[in-house]
Biopython code that builds the backbone (N, CA, C, O; Angstrom):
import numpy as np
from Bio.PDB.StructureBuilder import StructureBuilder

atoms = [
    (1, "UNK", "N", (67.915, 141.613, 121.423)),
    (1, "UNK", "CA", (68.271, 142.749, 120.616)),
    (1, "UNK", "C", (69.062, 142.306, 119.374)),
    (1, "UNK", "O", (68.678, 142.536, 118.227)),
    (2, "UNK", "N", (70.258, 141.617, 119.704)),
    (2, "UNK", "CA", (70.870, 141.043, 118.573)),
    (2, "UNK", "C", (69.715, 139.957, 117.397)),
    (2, "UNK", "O", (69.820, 140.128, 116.182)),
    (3, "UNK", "N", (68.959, 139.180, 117.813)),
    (3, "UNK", "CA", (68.073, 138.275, 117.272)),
    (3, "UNK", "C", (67.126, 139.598, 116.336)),
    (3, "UNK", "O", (66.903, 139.373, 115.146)),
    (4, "UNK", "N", (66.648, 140.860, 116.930)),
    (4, "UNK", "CA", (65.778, 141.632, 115.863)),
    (4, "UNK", "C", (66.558, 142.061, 114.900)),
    (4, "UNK", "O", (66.164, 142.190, 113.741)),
    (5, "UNK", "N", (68.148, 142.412, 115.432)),
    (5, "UNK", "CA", (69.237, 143.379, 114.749)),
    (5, "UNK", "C", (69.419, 142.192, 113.288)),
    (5, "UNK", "O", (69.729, 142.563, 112.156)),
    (6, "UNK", "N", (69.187, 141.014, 113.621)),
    (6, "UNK", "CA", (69.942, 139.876, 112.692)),
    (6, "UNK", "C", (68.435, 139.753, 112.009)),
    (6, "UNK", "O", (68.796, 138.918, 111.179)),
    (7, "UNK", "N", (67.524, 139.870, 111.816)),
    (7, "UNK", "CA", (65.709, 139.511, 111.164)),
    (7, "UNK", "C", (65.921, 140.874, 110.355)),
    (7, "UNK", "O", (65.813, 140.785, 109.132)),
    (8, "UNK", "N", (66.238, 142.237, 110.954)),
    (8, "UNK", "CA", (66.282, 143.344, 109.588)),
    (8, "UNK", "C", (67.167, 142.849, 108.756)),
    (8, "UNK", "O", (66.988, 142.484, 107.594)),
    (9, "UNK", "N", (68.423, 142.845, 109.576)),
    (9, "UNK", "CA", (69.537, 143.014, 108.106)),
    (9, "UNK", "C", (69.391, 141.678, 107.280)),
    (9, "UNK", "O", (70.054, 141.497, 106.259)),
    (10, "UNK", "N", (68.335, 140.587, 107.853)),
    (10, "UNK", "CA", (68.057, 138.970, 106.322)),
    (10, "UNK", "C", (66.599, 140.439, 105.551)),
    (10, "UNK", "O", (66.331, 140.459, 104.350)),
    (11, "UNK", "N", (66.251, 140.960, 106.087)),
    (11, "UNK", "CA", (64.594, 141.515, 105.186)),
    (11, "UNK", "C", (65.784, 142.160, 104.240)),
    (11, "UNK", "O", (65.814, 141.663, 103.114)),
    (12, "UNK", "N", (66.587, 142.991, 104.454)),
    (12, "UNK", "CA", (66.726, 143.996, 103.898)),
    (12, "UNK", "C", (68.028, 143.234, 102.510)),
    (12, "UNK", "O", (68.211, 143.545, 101.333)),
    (13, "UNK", "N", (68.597, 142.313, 103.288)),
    (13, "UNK", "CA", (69.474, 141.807, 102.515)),
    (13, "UNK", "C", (68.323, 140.771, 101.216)),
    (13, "UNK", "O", (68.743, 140.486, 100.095)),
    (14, "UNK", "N", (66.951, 140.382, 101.699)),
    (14, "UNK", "CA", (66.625, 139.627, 100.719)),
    (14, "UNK", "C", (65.556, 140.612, 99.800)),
    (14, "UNK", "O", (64.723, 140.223, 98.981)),
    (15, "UNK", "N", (65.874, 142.048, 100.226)),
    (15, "UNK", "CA", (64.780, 142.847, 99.359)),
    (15, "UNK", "C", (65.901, 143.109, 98.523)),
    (15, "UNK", "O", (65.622, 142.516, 97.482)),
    (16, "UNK", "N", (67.213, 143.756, 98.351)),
    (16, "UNK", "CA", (68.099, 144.262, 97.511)),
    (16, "UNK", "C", (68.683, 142.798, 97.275)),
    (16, "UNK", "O", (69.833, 143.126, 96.985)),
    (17, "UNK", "N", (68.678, 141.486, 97.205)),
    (17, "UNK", "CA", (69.189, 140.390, 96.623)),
    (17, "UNK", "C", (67.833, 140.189, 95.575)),
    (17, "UNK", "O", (68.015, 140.102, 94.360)),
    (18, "UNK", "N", (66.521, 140.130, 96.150)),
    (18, "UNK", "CA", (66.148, 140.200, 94.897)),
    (18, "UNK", "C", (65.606, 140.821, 93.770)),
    (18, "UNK", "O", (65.041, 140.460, 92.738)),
    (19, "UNK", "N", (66.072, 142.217, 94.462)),
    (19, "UNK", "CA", (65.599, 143.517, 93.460)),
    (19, "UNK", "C", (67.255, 143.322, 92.613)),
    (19, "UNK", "O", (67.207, 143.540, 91.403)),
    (20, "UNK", "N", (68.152, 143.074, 92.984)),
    (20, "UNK", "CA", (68.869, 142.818, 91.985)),
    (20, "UNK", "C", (68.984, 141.409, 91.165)),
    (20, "UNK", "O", (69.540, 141.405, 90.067)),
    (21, "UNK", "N", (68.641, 140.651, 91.521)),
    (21, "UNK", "CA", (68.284, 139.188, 91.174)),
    (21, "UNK", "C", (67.523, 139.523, 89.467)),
    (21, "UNK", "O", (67.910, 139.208, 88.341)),
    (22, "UNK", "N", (65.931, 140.529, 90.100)),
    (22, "UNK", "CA", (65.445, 140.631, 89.136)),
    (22, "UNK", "C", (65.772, 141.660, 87.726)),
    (22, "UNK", "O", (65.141, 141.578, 86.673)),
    (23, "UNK", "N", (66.626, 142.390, 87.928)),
    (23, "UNK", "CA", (67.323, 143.339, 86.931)),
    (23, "UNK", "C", (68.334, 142.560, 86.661)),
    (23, "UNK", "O", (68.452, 142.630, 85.438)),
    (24, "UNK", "N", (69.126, 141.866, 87.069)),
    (24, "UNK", "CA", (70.409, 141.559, 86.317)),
    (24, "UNK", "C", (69.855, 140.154, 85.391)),
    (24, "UNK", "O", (70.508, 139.785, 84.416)),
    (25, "UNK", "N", (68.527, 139.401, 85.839)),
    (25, "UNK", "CA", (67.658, 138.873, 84.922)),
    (25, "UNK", "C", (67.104, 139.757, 83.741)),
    (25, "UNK", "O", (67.168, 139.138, 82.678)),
    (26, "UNK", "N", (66.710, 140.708, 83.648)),
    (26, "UNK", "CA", (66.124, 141.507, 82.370)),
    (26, "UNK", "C", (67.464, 142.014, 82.011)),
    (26, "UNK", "O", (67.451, 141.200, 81.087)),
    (27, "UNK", "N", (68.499, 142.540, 81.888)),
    (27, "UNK", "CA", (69.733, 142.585, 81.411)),
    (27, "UNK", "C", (70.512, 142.043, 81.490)),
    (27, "UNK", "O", (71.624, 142.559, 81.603)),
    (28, "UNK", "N", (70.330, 140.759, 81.472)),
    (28, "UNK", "CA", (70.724, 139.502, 81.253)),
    (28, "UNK", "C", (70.082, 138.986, 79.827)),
    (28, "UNK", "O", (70.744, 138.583, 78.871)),
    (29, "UNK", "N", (68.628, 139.086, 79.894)),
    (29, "UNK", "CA", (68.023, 138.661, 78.882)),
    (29, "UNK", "C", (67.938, 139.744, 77.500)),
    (29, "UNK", "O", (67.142, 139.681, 76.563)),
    (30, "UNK", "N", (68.452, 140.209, 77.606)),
    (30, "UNK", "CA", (68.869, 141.552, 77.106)),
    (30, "UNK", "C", (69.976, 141.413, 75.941)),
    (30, "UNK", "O", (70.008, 141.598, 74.724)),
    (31, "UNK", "N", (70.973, 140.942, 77.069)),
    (31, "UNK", "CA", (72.326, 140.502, 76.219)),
    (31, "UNK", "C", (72.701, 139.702, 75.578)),
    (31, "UNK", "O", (73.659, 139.741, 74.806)),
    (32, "UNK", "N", (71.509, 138.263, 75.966)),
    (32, "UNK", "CA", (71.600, 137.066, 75.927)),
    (32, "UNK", "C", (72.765, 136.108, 76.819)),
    (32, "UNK", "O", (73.479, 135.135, 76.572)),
    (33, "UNK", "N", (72.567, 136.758, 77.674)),
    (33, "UNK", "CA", (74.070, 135.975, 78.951)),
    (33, "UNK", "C", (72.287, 134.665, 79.323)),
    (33, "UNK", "O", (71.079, 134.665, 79.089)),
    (34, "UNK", "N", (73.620, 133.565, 80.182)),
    (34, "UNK", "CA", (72.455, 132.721, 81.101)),
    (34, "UNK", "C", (71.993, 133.221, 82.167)),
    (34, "UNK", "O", (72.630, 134.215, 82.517)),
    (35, "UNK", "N", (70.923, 132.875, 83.009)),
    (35, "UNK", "CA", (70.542, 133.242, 84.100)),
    (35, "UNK", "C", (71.418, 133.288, 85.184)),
    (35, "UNK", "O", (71.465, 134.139, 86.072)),
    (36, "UNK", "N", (72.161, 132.217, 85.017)),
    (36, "UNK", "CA", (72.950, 132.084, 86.558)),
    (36, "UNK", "C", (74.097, 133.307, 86.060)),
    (36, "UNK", "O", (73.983, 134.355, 86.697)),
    (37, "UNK", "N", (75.069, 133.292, 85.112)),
    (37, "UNK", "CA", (76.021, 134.606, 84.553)),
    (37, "UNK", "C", (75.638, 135.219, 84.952)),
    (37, "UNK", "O", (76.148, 135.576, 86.014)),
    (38, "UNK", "N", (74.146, 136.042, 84.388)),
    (38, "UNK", "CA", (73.919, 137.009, 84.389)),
    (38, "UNK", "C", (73.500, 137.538, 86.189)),
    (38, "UNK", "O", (73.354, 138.734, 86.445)),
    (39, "UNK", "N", (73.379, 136.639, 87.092)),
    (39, "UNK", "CA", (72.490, 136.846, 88.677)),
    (39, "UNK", "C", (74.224, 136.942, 89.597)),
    (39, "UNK", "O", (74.391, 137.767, 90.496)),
    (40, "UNK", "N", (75.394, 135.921, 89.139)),
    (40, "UNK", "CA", (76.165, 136.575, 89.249)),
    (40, "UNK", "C", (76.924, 137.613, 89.068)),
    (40, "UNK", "O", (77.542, 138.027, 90.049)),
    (41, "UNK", "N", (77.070, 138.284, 87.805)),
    (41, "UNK", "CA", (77.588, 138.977, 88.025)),
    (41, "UNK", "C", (76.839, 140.635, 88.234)),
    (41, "UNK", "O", (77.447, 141.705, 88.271)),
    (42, "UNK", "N", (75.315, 140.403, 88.350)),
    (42, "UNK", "CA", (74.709, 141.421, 89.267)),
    (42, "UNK", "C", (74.950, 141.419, 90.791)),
    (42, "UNK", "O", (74.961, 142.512, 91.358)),
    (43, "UNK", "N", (75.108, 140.499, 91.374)),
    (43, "UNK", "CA", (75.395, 140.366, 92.515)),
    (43, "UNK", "C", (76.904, 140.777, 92.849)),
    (43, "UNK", "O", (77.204, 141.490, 93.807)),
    (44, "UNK", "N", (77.764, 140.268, 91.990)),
    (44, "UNK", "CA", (79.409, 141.032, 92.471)),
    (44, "UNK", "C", (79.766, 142.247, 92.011)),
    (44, "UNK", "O", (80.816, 142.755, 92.407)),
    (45, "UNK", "N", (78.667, 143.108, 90.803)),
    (45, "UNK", "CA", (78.638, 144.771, 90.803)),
    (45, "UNK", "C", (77.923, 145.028, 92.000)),
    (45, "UNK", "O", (78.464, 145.705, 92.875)),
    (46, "UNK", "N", (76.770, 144.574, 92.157)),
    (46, "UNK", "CA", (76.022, 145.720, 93.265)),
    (46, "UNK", "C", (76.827, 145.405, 94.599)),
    (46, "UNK", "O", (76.947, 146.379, 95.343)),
    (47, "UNK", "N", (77.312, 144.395, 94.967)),
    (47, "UNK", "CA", (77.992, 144.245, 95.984)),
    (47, "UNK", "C", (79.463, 144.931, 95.836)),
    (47, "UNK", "O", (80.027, 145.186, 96.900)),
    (48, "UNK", "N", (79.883, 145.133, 95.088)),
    (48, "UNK", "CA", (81.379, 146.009, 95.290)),
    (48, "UNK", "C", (80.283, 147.360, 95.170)),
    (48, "UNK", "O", (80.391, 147.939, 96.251)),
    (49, "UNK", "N", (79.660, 147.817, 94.635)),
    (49, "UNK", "CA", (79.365, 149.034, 94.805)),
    (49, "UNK", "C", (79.103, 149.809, 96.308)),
    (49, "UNK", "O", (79.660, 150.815, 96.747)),
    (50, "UNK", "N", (78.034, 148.952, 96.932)),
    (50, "UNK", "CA", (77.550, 148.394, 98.664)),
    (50, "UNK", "C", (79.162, 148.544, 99.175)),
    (50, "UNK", "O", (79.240, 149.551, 99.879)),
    (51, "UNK", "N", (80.190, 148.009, 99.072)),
    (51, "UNK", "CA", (81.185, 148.017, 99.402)),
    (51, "UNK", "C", (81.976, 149.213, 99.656)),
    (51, "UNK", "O", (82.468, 149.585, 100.722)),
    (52, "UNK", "N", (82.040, 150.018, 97.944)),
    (52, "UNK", "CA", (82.732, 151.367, 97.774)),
    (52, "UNK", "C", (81.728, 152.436, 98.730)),
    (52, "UNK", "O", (82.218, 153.372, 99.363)),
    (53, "UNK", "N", (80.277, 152.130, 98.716)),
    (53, "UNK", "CA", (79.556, 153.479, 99.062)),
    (53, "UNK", "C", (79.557, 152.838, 100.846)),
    (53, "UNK", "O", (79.069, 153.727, 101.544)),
    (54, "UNK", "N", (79.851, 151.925, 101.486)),
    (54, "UNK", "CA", (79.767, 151.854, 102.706)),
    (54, "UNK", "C", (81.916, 152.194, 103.316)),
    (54, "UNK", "O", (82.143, 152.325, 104.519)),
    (55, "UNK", "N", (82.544, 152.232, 102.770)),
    (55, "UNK", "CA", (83.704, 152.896, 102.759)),
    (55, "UNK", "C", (83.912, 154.701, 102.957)),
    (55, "UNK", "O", (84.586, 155.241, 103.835)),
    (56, "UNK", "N", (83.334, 155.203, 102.161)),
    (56, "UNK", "CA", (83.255, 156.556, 101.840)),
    (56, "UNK", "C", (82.237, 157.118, 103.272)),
    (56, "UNK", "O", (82.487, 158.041, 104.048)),
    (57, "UNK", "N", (80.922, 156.084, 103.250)),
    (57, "UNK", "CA", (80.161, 156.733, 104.610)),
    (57, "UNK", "C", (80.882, 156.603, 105.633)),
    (57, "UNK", "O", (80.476, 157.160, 106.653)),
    (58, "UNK", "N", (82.200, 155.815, 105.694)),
    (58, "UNK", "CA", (82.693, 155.561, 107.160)),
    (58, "UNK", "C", (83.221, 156.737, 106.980)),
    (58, "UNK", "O", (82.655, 157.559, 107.700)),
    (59, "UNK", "N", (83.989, 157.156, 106.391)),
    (59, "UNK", "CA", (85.337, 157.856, 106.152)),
    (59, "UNK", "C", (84.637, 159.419, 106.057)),
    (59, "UNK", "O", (85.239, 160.344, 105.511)),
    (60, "UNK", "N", (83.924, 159.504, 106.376)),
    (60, "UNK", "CA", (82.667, 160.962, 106.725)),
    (60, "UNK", "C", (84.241, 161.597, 107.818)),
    (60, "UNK", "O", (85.013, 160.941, 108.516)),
    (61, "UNK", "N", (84.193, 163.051, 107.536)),
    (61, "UNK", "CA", (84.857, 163.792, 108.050)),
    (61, "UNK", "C", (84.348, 164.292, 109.431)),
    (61, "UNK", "O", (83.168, 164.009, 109.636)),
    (62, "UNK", "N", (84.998, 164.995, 110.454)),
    (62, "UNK", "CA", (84.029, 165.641, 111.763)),
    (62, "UNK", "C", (83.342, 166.413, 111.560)),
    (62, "UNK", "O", (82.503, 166.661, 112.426)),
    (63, "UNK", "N", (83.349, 167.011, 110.590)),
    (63, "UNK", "CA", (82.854, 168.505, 110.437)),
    (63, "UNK", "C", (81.254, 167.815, 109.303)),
    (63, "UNK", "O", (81.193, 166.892, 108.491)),
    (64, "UNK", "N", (80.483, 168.546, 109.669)),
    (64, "UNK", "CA", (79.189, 169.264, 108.752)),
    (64, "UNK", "C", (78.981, 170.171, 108.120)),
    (64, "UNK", "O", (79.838, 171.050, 108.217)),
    (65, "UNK", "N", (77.767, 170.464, 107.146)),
    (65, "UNK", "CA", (77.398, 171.874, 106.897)),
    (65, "UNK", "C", (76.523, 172.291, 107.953)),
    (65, "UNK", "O", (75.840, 171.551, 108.661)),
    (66, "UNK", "N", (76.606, 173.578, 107.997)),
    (66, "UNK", "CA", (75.604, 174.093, 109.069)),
    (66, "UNK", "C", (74.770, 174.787, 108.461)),
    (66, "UNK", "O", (75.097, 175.742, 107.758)),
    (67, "UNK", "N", (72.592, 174.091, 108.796)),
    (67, "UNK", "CA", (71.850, 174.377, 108.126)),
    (67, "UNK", "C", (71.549, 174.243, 107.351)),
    (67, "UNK", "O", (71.968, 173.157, 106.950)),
    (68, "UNK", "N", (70.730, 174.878, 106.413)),
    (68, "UNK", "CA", (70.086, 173.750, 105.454)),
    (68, "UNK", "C", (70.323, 174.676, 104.267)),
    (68, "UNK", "O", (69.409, 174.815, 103.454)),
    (69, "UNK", "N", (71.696, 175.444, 104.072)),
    (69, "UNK", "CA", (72.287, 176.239, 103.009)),
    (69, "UNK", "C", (72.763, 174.876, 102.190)),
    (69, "UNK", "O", (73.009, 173.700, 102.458)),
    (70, "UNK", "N", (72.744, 175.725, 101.058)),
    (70, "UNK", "CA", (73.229, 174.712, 99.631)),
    (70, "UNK", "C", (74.737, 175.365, 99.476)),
    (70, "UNK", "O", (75.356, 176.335, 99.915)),
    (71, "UNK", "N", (74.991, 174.064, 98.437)),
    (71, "UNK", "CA", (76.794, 174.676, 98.673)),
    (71, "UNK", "C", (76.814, 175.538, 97.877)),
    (71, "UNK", "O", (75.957, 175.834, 97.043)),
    (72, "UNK", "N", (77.946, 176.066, 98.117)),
    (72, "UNK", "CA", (78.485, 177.265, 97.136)),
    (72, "UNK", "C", (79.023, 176.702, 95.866)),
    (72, "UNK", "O", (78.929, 175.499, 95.623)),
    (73, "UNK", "N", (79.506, 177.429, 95.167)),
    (73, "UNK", "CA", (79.962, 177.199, 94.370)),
    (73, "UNK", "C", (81.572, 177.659, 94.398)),
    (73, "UNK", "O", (82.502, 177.098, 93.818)),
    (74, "UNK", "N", (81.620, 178.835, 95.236)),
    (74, "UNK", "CA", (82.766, 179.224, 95.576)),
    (74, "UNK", "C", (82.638, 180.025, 97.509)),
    (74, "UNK", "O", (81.615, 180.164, 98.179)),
    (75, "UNK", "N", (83.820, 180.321, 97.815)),
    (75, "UNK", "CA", (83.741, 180.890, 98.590)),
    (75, "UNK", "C", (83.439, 180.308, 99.866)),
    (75, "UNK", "O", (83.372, 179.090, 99.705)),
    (76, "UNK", "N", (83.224, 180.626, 101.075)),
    (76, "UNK", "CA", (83.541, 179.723, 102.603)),
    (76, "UNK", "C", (81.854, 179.198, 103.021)),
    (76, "UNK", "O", (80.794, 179.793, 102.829)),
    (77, "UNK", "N", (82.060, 178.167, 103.508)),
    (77, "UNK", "CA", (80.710, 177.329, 103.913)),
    (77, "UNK", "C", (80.618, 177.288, 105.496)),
    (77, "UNK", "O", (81.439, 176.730, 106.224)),
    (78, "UNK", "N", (79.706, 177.836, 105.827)),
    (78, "UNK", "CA", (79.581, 177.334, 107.388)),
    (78, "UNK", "C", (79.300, 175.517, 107.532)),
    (78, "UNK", "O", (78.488, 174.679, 107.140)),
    (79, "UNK", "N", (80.574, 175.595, 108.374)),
    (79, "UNK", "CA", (80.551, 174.262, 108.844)),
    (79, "UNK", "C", (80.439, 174.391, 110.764)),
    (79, "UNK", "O", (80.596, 175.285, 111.596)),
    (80, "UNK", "N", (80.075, 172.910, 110.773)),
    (80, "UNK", "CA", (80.011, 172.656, 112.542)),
    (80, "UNK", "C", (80.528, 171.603, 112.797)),
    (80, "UNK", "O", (80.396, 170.749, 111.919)),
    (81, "UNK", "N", (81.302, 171.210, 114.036)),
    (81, "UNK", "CA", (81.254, 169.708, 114.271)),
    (81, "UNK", "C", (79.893, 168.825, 114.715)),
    (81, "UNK", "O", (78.923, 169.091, 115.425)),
    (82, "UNK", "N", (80.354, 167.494, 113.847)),
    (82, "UNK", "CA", (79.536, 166.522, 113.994)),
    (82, "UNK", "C", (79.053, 166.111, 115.726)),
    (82, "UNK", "O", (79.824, 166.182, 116.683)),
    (83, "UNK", "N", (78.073, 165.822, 115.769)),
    (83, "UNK", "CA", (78.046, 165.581, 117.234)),
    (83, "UNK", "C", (77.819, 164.000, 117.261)),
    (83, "UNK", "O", (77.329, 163.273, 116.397)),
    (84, "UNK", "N", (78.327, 163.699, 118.514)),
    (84, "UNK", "CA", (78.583, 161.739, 118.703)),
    (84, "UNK", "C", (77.436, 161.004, 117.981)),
    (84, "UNK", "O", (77.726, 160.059, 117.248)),
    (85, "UNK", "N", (76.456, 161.291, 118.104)),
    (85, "UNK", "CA", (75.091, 160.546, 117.321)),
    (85, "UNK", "C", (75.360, 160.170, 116.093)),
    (85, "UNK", "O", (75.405, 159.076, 115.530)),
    (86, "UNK", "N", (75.624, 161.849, 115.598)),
    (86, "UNK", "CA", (75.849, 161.663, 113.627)),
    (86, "UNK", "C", (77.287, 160.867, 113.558)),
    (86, "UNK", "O", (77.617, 160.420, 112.460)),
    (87, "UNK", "N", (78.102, 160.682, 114.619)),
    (87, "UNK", "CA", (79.509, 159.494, 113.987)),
    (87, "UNK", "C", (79.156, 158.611, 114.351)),
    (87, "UNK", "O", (79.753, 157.620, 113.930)),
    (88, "UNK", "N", (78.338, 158.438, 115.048)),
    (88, "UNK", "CA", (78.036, 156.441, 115.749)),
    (88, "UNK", "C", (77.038, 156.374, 114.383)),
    (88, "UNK", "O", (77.376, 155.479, 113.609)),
    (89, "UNK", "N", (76.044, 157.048, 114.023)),
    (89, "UNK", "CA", (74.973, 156.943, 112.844)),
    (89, "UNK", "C", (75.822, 156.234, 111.812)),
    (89, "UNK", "O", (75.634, 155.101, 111.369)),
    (90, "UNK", "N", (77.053, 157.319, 111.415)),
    (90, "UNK", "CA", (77.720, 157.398, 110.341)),
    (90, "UNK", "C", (78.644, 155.682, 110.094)),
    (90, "UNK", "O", (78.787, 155.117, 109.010)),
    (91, "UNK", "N", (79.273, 155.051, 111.811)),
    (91, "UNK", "CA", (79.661, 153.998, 111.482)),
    (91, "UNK", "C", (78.691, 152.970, 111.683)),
    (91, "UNK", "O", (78.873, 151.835, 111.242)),
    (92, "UNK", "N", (77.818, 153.251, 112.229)),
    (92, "UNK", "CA", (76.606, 151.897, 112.290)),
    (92, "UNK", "C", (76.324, 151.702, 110.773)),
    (92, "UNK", "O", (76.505, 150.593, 110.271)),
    (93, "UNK", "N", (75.928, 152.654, 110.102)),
    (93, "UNK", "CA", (75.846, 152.817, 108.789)),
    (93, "UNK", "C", (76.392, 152.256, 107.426)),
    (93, "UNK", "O", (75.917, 151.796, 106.388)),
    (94, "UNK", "N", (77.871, 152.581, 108.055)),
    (94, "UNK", "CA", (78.870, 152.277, 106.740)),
    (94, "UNK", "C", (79.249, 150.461, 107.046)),
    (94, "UNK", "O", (79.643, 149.609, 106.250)),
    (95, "UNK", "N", (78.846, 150.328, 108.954)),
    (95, "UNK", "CA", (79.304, 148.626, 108.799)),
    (95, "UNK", "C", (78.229, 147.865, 108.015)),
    (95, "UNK", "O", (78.354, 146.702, 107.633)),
    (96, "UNK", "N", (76.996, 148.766, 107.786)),
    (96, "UNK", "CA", (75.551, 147.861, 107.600)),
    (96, "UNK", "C", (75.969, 147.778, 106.019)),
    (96, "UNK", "O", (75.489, 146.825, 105.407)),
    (97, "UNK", "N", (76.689, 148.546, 105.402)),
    (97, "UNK", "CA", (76.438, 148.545, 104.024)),
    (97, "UNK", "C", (78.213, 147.559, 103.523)),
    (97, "UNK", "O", (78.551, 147.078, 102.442)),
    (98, "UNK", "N", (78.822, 147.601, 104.632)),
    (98, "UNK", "CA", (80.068, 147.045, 104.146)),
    (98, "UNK", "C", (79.560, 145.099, 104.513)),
    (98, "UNK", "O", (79.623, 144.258, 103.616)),
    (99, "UNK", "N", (79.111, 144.761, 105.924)),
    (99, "UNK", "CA", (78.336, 143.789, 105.568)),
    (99, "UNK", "C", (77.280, 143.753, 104.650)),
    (99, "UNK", "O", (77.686, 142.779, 104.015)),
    (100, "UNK", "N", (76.351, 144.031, 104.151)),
    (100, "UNK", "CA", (76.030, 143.513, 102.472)),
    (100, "UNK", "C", (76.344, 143.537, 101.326)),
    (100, "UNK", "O", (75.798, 143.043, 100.339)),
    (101, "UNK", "N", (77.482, 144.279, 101.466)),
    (101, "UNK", "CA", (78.014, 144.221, 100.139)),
    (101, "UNK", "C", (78.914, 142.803, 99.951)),
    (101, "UNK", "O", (78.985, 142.076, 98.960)),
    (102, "UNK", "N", (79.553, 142.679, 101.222)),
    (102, "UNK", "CA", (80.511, 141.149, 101.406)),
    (102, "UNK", "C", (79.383, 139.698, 100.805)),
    (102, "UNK", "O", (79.414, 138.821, 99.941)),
    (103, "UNK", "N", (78.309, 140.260, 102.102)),
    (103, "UNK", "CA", (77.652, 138.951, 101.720)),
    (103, "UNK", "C", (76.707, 138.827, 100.396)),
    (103, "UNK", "O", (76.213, 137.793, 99.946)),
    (104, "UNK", "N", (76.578, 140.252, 99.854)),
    (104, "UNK", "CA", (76.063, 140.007, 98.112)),
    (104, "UNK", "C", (77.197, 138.839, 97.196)),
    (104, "UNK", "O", (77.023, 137.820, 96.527)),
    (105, "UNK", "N", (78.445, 139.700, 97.641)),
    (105, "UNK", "CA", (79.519, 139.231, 96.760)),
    (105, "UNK", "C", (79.429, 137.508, 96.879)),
    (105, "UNK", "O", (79.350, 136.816, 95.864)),
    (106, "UNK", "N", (79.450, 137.019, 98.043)),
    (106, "UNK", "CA", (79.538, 135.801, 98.543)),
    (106, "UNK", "C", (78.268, 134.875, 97.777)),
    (106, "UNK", "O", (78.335, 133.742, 97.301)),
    (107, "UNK", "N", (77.080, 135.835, 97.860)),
    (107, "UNK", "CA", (75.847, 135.230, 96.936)),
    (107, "UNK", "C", (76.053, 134.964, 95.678)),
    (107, "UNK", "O", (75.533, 133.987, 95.139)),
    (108, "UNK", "N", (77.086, 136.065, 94.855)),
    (108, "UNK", "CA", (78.079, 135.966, 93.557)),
    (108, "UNK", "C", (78.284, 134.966, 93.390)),
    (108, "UNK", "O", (77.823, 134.378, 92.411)),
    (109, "UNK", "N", (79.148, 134.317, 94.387)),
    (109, "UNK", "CA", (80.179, 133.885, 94.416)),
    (109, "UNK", "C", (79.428, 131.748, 94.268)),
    (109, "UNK", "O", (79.848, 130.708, 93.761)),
    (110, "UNK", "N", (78.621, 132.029, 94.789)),
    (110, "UNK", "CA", (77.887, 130.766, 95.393)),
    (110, "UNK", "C", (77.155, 130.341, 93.528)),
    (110, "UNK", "O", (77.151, 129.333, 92.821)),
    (111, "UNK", "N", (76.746, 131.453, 93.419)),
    (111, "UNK", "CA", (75.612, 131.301, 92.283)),
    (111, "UNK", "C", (76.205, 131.166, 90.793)),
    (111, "UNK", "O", (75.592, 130.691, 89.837)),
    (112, "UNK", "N", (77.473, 131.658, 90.779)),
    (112, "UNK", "CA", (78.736, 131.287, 89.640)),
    (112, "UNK", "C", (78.646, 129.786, 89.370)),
    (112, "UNK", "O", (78.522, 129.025, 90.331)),
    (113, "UNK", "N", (78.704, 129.284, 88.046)),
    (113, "UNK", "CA", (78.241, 128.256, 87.866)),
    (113, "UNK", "C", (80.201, 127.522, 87.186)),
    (113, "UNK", "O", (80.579, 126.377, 86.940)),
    (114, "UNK", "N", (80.981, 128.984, 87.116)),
    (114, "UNK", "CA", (81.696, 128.665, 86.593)),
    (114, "UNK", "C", (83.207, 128.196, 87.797)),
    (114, "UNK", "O", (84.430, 128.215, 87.660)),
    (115, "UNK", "N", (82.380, 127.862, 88.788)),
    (115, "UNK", "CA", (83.581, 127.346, 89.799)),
    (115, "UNK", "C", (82.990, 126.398, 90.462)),
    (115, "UNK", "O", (81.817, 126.485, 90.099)),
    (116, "UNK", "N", (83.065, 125.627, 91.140)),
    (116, "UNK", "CA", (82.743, 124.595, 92.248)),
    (116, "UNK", "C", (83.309, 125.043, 93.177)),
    (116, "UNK", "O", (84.509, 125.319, 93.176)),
    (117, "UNK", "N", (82.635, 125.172, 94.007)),
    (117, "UNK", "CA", (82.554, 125.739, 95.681)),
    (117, "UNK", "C", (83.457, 124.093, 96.166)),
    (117, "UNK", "O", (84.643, 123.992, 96.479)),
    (118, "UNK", "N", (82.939, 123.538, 96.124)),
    (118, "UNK", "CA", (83.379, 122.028, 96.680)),
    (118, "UNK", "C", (83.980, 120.812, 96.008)),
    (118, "UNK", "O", (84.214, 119.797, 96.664)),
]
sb = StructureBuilder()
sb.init_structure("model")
sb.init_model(0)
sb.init_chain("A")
sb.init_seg("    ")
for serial, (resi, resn, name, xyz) in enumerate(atoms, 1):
    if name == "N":
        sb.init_residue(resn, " ", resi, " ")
    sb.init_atom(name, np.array(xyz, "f"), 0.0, 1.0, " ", f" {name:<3s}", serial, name[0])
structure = sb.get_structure()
């Protein structure tokens, strides 16, 4: 179970490493930054971002809307409590996105030409 759990999160980590790989290359070339600049520091925005938006999903309140009403603009919202599924969802969720955002940063971090790792 752990061995399939660890094969998604490399697919998924090497589809958004190189869907950002390849944009921070065209706005890179854009600006005229180098390749490696420019792949870092796509990698340490989208990864603090991965970071901020897997924070906020943890931090999901108990409560829901109830139904498939749109919000108001004013005035009282039917709410419900969350049931155990949607909070285990909610932190399976926010750890999946707080691990890739770490290990984007770390890809940053590797691919910076302007430090020596060693």
């Amino acid at each position: 179970m752990l061995l399939a759990a660890a094969r998604r999160f490399v697919v998924v980590l090497g589809i958004a490493a190189a869907a950002i790989v390849v944009l921070s290359l065209a706005l890179g070339a854009l600006v005229g930054s180098s390749a490696d600049r420019a792949i870092s520091l796509g990698l340490y925005i989208a990864g603090s971002i991965v970071l901020v938006g897997g924070f906020f999903v943890g931090n999901r309140g108990p409560l829901r809307a109830k139904g498939d009403q749109p919000l108001p603009l004013w005035g009282f919202r039917p709410v419900r409590r969350a049931t155990g599924e949607e909070r285990e969802e909610a932190i399976n969720f926010s750890a999946l996105l707080i691990a890739l955002g770490f290990v984007l940063i770390a890809l940053g971090v590797v691919v910076d030409s302007r430090f020596e790792l060693i």
